[in-house]
Chimera marker file (.cmm) of the C-alpha trace (Angstrom):
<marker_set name="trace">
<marker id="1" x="0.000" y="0.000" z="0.000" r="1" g="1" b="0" radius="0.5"/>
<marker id="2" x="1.493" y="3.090" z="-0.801" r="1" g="1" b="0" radius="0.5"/>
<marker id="3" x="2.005" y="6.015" z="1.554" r="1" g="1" b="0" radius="0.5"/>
<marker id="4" x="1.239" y="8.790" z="-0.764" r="1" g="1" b="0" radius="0.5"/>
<marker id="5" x="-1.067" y="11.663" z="0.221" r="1" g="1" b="0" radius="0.5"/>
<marker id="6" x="-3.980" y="11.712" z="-2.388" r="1" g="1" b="0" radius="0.5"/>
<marker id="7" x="-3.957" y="15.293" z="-4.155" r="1" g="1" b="0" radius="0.5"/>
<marker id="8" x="-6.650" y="16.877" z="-6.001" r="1" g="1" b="0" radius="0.5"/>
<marker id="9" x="-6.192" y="19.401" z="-8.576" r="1" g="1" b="0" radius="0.5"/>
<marker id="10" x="-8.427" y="22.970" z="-8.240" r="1" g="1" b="0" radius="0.5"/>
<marker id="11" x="-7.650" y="25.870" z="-10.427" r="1" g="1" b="0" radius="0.5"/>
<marker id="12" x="-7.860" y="29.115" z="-8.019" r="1" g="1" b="0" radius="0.5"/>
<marker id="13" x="-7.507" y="32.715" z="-9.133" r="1" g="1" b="0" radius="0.5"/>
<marker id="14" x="-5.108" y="34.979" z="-7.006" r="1" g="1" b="0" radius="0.5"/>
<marker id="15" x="-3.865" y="38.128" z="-7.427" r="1" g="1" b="0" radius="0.5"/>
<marker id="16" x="-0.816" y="38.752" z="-9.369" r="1" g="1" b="0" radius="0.5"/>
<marker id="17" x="1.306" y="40.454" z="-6.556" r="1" g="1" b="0" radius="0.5"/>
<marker id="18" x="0.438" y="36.685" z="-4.668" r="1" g="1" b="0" radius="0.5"/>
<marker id="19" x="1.155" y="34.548" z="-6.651" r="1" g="1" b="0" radius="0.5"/>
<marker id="20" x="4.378" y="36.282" z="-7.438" r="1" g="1" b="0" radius="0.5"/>
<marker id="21" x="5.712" y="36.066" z="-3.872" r="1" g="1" b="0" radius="0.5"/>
<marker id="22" x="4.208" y="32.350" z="-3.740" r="1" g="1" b="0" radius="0.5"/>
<marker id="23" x="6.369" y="32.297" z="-7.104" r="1" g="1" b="0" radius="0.5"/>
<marker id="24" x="9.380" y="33.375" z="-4.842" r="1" g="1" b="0" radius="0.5"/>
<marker id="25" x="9.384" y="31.716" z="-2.159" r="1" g="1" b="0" radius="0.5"/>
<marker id="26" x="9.196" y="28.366" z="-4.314" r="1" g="1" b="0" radius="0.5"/>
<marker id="27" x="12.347" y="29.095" z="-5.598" r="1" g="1" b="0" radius="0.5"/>
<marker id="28" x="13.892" y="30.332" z="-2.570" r="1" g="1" b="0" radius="0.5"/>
<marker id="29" x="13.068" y="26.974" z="-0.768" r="1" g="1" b="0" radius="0.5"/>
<marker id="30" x="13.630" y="24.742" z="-3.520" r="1" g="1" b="0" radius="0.5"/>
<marker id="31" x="9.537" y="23.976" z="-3.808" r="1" g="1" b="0" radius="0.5"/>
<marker id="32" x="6.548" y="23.870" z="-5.713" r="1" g="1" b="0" radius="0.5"/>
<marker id="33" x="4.095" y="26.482" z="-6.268" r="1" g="1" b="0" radius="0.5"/>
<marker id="34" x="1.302" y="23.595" z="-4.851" r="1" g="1" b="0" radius="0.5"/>
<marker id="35" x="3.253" y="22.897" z="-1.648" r="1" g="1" b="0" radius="0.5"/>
<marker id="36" x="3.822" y="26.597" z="-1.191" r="1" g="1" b="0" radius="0.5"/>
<marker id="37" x="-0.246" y="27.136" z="-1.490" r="1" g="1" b="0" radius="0.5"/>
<marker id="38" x="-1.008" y="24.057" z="0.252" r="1" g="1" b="0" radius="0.5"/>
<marker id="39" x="1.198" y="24.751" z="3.279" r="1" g="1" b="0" radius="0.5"/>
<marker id="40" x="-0.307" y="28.407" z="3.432" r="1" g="1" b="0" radius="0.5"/>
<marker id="41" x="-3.644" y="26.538" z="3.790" r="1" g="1" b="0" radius="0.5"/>
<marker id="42" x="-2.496" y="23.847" z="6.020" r="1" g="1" b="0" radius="0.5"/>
<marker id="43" x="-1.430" y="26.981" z="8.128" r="1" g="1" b="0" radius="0.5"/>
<marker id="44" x="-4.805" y="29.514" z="8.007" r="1" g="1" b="0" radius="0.5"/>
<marker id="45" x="-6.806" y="26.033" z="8.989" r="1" g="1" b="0" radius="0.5"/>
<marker id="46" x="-4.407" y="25.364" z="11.835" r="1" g="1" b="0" radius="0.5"/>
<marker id="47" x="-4.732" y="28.862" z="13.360" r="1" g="1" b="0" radius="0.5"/>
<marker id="48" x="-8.420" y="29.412" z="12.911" r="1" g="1" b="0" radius="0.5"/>
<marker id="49" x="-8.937" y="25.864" z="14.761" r="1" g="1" b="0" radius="0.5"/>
<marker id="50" x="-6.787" y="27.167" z="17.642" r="1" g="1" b="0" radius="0.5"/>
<marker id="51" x="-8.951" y="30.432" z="17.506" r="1" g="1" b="0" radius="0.5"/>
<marker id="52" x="-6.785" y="32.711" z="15.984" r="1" g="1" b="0" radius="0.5"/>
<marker id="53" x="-9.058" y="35.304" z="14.282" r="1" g="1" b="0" radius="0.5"/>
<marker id="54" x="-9.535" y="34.682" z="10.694" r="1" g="1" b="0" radius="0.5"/>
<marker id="55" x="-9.704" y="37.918" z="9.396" r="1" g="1" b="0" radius="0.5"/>
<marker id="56" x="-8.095" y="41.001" z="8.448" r="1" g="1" b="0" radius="0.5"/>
<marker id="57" x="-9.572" y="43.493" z="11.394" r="1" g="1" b="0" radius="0.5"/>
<marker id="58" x="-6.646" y="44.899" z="13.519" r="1" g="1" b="0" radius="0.5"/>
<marker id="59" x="-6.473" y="44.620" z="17.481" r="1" g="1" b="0" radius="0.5"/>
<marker id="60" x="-7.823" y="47.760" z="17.560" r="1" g="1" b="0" radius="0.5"/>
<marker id="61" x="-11.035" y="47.312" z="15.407" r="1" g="1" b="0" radius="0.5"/>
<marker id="62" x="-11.483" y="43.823" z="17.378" r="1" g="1" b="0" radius="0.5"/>
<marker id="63" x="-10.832" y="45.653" z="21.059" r="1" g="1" b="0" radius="0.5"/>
<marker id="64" x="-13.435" y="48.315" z="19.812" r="1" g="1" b="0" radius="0.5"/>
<marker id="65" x="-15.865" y="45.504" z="18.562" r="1" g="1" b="0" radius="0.5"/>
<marker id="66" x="-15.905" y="43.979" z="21.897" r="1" g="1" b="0" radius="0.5"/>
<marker id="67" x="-16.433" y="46.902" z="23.802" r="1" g="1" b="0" radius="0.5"/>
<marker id="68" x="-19.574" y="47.442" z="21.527" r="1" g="1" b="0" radius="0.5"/>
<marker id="69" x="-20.964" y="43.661" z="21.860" r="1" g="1" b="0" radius="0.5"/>
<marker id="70" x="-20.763" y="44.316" z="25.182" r="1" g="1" b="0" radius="0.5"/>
<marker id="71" x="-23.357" y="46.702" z="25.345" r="1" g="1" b="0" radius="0.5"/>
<marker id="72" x="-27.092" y="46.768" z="25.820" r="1" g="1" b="0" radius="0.5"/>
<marker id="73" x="-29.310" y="47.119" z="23.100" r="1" g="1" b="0" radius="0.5"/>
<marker id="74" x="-29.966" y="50.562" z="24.619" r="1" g="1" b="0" radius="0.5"/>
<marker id="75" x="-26.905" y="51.950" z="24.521" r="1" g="1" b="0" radius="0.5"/>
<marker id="76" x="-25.546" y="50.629" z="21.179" r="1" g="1" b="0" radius="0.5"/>
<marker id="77" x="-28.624" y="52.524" z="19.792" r="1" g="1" b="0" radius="0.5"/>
<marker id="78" x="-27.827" y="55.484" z="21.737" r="1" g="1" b="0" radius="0.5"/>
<marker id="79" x="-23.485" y="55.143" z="20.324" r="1" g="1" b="0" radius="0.5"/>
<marker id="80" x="-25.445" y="55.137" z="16.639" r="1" g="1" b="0" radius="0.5"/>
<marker id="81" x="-27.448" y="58.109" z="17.292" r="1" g="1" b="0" radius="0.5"/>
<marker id="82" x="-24.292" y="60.413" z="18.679" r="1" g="1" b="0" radius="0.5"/>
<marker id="83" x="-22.528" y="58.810" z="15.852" r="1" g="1" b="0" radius="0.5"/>
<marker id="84" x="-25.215" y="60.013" z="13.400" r="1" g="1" b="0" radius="0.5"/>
<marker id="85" x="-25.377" y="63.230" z="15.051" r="1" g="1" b="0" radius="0.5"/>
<marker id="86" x="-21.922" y="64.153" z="14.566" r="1" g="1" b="0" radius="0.5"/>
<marker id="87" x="-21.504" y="62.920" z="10.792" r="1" g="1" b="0" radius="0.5"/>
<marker id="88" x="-23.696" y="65.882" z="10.332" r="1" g="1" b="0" radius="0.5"/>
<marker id="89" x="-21.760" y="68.384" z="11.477" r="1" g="1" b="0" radius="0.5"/>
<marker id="90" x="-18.985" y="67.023" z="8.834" r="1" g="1" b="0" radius="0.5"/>
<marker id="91" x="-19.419" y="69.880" z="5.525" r="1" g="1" b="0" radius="0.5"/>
<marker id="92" x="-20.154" y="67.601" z="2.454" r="1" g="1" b="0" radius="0.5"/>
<marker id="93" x="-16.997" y="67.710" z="0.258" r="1" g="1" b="0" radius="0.5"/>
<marker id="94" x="-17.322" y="70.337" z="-3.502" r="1" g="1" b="0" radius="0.5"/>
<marker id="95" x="-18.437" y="69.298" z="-6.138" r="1" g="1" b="0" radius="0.5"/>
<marker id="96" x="-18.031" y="71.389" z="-9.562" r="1" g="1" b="0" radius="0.5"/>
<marker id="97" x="-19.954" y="71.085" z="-12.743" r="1" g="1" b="0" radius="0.5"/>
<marker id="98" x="-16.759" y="71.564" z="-15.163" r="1" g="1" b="0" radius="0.5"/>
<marker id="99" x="-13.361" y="71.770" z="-14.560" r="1" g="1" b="0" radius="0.5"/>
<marker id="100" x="-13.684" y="75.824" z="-15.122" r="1" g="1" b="0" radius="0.5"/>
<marker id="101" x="-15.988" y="76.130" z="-12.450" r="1" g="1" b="0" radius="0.5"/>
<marker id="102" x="-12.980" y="74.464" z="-10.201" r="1" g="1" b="0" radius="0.5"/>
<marker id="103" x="-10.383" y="76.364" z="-11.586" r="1" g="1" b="0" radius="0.5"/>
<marker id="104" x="-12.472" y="80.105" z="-10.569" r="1" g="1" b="0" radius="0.5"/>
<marker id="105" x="-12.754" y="78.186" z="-7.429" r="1" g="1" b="0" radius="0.5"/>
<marker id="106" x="-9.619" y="77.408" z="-6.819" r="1" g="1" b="0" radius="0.5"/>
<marker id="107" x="-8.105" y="80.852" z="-7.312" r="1" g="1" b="0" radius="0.5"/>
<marker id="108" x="-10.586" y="82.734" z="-5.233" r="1" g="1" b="0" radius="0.5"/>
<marker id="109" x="-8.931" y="80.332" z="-2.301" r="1" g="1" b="0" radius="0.5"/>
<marker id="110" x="-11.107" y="77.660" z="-2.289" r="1" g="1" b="0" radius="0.5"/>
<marker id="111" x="-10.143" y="75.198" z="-0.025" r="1" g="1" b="0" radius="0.5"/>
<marker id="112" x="-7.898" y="77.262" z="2.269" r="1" g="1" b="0" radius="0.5"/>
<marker id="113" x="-8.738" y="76.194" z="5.934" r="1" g="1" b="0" radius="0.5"/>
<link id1="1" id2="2" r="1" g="1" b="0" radius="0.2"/>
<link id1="2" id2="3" r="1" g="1" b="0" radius="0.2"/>
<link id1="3" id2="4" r="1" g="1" b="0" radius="0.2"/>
<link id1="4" id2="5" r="1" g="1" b="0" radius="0.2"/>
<link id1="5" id2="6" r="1" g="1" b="0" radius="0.2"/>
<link id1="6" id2="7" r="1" g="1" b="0" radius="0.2"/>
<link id1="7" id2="8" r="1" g="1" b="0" radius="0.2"/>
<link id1="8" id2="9" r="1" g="1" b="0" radius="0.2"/>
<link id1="9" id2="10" r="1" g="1" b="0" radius="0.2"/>
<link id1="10" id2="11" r="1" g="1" b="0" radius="0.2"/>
<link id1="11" id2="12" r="1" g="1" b="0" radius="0.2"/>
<link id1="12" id2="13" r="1" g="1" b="0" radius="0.2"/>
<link id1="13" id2="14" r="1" g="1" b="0" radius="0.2"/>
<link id1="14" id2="15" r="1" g="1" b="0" radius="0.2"/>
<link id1="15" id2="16" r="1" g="1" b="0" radius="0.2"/>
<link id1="16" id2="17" r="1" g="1" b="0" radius="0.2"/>
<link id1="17" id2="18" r="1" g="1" b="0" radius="0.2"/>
<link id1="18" id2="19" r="1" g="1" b="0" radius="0.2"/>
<link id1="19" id2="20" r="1" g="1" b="0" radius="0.2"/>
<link id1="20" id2="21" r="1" g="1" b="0" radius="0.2"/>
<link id1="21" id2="22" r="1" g="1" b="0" radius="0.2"/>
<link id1="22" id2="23" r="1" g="1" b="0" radius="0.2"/>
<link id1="23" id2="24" r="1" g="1" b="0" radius="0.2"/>
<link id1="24" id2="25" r="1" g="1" b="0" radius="0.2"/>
<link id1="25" id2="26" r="1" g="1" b="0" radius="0.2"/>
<link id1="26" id2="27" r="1" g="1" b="0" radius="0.2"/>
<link id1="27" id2="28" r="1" g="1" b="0" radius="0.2"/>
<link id1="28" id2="29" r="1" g="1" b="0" radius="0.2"/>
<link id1="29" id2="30" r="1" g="1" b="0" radius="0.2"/>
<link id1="30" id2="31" r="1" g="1" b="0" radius="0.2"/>
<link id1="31" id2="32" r="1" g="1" b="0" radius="0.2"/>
<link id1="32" id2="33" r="1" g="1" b="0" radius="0.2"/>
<link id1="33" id2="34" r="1" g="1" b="0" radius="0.2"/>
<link id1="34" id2="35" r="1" g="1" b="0" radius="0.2"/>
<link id1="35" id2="36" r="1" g="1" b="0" radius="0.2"/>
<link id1="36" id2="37" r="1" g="1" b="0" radius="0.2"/>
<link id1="37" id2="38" r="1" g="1" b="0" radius="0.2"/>
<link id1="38" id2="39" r="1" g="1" b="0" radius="0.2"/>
<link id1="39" id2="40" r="1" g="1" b="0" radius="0.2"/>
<link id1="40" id2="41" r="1" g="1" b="0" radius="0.2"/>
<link id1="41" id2="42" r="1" g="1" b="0" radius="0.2"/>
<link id1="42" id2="43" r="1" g="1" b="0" radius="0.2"/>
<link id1="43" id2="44" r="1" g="1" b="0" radius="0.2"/>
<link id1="44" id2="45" r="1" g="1" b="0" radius="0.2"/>
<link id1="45" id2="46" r="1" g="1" b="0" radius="0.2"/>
<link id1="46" id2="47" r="1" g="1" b="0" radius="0.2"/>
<link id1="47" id2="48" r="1" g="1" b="0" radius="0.2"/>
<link id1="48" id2="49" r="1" g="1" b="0" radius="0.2"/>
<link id1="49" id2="50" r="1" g="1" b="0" radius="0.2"/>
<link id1="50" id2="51" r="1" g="1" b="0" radius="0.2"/>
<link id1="51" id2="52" r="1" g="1" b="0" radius="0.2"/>
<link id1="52" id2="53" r="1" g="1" b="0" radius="0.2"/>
<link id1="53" id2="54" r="1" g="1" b="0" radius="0.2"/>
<link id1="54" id2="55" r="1" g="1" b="0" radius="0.2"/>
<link id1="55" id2="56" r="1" g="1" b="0" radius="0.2"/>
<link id1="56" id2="57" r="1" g="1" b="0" radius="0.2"/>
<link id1="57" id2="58" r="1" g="1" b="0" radius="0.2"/>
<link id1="58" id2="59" r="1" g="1" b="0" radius="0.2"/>
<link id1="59" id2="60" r="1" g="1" b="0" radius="0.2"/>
<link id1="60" id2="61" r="1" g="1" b="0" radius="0.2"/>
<link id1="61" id2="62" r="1" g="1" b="0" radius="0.2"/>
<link id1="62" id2="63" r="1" g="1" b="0" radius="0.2"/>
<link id1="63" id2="64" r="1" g="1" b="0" radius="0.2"/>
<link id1="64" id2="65" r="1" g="1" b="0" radius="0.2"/>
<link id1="65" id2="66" r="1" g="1" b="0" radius="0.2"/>
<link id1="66" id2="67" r="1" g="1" b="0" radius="0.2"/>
<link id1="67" id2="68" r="1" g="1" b="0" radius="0.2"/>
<link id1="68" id2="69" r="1" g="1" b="0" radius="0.2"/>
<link id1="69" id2="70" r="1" g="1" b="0" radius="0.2"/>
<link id1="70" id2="71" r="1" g="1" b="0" radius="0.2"/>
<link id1="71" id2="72" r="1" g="1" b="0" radius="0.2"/>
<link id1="72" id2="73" r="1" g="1" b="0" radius="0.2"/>
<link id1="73" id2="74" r="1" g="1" b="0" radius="0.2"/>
<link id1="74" id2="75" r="1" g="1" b="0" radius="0.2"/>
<link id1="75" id2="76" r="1" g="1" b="0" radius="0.2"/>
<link id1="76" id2="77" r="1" g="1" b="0" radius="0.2"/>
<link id1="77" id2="78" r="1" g="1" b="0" radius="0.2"/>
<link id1="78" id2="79" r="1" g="1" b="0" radius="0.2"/>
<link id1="79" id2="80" r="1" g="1" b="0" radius="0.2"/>
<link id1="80" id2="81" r="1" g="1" b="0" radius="0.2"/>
<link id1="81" id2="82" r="1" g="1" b="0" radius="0.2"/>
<link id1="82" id2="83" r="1" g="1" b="0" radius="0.2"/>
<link id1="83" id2="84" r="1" g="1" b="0" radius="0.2"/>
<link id1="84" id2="85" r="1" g="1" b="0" radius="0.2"/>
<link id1="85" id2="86" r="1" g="1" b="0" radius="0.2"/>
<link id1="86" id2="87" r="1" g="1" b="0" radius="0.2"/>
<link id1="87" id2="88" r="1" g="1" b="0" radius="0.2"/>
<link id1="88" id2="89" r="1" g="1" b="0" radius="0.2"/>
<link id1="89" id2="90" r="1" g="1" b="0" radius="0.2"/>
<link id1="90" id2="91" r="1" g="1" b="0" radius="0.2"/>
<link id1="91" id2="92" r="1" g="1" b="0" radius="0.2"/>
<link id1="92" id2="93" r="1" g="1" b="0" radius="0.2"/>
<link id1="93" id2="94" r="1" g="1" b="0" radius="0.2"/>
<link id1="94" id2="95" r="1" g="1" b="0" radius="0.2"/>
<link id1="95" id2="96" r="1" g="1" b="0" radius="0.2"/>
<link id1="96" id2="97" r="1" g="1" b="0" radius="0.2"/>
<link id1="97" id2="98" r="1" g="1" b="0" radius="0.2"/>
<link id1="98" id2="99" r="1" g="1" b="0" radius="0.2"/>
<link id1="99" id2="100" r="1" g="1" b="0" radius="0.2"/>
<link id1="100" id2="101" r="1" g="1" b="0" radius="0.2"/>
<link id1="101" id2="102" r="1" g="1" b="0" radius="0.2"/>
<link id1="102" id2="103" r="1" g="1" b="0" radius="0.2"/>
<link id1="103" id2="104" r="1" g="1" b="0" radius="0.2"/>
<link id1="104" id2="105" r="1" g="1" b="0" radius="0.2"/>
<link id1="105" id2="106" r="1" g="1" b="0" radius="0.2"/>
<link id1="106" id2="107" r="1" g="1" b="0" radius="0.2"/>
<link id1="107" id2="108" r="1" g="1" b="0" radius="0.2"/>
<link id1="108" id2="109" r="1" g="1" b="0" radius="0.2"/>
<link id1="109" id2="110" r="1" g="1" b="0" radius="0.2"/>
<link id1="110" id2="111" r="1" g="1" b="0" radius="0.2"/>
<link id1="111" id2="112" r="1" g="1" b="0" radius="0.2"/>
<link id1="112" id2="113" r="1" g="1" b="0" radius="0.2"/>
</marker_set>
């Protein structure tokens, strides 16, 4: 009986700039493309199943998410009221039907805090 790992083949689109460094790192450690992807997967299952977080918010955005999970229903909906409140006093941003218009703007000091 043989002791080879079955394989199965997938086609999977990455982004250029990925599969470039996967491309690299092959070569550097004398490997395949596959084992390269494979172990990268090998390794994201491995740390989700420990509970690592699987995703790309930062400790900061987590620490902020928790602090909001742990509030009533109450006050959440009070946090998105202030938070409404306040985007209002933010001054929508110019707009400019032609490129004139901005121009004219521009050089009466438009934009100058």
């Amino acid at each position: 009986m043989s002791d080879r790992i079955p394989y199965a083949r997938i086609a999977i689109t990455l982004p250029e700039a990925d599969l470039a460094a996967a491309d690299r790192l092959a070569k550097q450690q004398d490997r395949s493309r596959s084992w390269i992807v494979a172990e990268a997967v090998r390794r994201y299952v491995a740390a989700v199943e420990q509970g690592e977080p699987a995703n790309d918010l930062g400790s900061s955005r987590r620490a902020q998410l928790r602090r909001d999970l742990a509030m009533t229903a109450e006050e959440r909906v009070h946090e998105a009221q202030e938070t409404s409140r306040v985007s209002e006093l933010v001054i929508a941003p110019r707009t400019f039907a032609s490129f004139d218009e901005f121009l004219v703007w521009q050089r009466a000091g438009g934009g100058l805090a």
